[in-house]
C-alpha positions as CSV (number, residue, x, y, z in Angstrom):
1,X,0.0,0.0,0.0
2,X,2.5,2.6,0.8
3,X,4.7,1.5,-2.0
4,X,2.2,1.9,-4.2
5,X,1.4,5.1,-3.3
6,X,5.1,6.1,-3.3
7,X,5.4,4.9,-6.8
8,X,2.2,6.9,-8.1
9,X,3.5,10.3,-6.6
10,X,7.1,10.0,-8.1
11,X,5.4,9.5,-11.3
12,X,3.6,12.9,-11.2
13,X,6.8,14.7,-10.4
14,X,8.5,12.5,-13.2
15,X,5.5,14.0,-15.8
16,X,6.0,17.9,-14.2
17,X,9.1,18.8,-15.2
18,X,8.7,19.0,-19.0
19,X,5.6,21.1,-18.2
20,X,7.4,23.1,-15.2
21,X,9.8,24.5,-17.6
22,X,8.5,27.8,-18.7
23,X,11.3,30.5,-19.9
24,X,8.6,33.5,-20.2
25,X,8.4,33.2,-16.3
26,X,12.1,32.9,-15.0
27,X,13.0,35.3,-17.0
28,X,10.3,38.4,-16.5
29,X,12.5,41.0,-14.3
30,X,10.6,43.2,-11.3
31,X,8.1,46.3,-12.5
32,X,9.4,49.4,-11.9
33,X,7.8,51.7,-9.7
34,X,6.6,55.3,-10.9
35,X,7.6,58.5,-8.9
36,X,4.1,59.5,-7.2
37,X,5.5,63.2,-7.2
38,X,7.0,63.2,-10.3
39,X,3.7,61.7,-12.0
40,X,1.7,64.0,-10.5
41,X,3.8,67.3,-11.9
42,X,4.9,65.9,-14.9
43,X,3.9,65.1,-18.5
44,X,5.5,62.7,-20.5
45,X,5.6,64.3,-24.7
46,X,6.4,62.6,-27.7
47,X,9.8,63.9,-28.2
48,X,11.0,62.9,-25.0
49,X,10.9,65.8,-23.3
50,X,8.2,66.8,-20.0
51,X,6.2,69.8,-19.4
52,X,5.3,70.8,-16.5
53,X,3.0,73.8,-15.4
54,X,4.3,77.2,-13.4
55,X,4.3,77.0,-9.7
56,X,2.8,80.4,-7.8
57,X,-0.3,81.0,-10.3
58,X,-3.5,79.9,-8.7
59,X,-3.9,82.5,-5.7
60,X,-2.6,85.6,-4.1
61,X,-1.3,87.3,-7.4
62,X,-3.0,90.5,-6.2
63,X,0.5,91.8,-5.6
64,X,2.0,90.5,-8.8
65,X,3.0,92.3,-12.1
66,X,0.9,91.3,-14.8
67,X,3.6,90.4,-17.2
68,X,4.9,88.0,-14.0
69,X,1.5,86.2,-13.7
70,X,1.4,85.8,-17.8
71,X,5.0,83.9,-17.4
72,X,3.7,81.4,-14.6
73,X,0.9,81.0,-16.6
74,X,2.8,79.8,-19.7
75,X,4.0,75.7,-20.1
76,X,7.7,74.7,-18.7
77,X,9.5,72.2,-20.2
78,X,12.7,69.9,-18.7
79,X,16.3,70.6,-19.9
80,X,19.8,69.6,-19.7
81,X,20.5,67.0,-16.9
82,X,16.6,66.9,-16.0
83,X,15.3,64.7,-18.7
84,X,17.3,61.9,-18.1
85,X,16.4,62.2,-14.4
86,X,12.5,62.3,-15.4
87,X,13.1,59.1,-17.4
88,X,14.4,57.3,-14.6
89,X,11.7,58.4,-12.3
90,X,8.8,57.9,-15.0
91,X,9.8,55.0,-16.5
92,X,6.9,54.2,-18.7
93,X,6.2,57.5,-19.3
């Protein structure tokens, strides 16, 4: 009886290997994780560059100069040693 039961379970393991063997599994490396902060700030474009928008827009501009609050209100976009920063911190875009 407990032979026979031996002999049935080292057969199942005998059959699993050939179907164990998957190379899309080993083989699939961790996800990387998105920079909340980053995300939330800044857009990914086409060209591979981010935009983000103008801090110091939304309220108390009663003392600022108009040409001032035109500027924040304009689009900023990364340059020089920040893009490749962004792409590490935004990895899928």
């Amino acid at each position: 009886m407990l032979f026979a039961s031996l002999f049935s379970t080292a057969r199942a393991f005998a059959a699993s290997p050939a179907r164990a063997f998957s190379s899309s599994v080993a083989l699939q490396f961790p996800k990387l994780k998105t920079h909340s902060g980053t995300k939330k700030r800044w857009r990914s474009l086409p060209s591979g560059v981010f935009k983000r928008a103008h801090a110091g827009h939304h309220h108390l501009n009663v003392g600022k100069r108009p040409g001032r609050k035109n500027h924040l209100g304009q689009t900023a976009y990364s340059h020089g040693a920040q893009t490749p920063k962004l792409k590490k911190l935004m990895p899928y875009g």
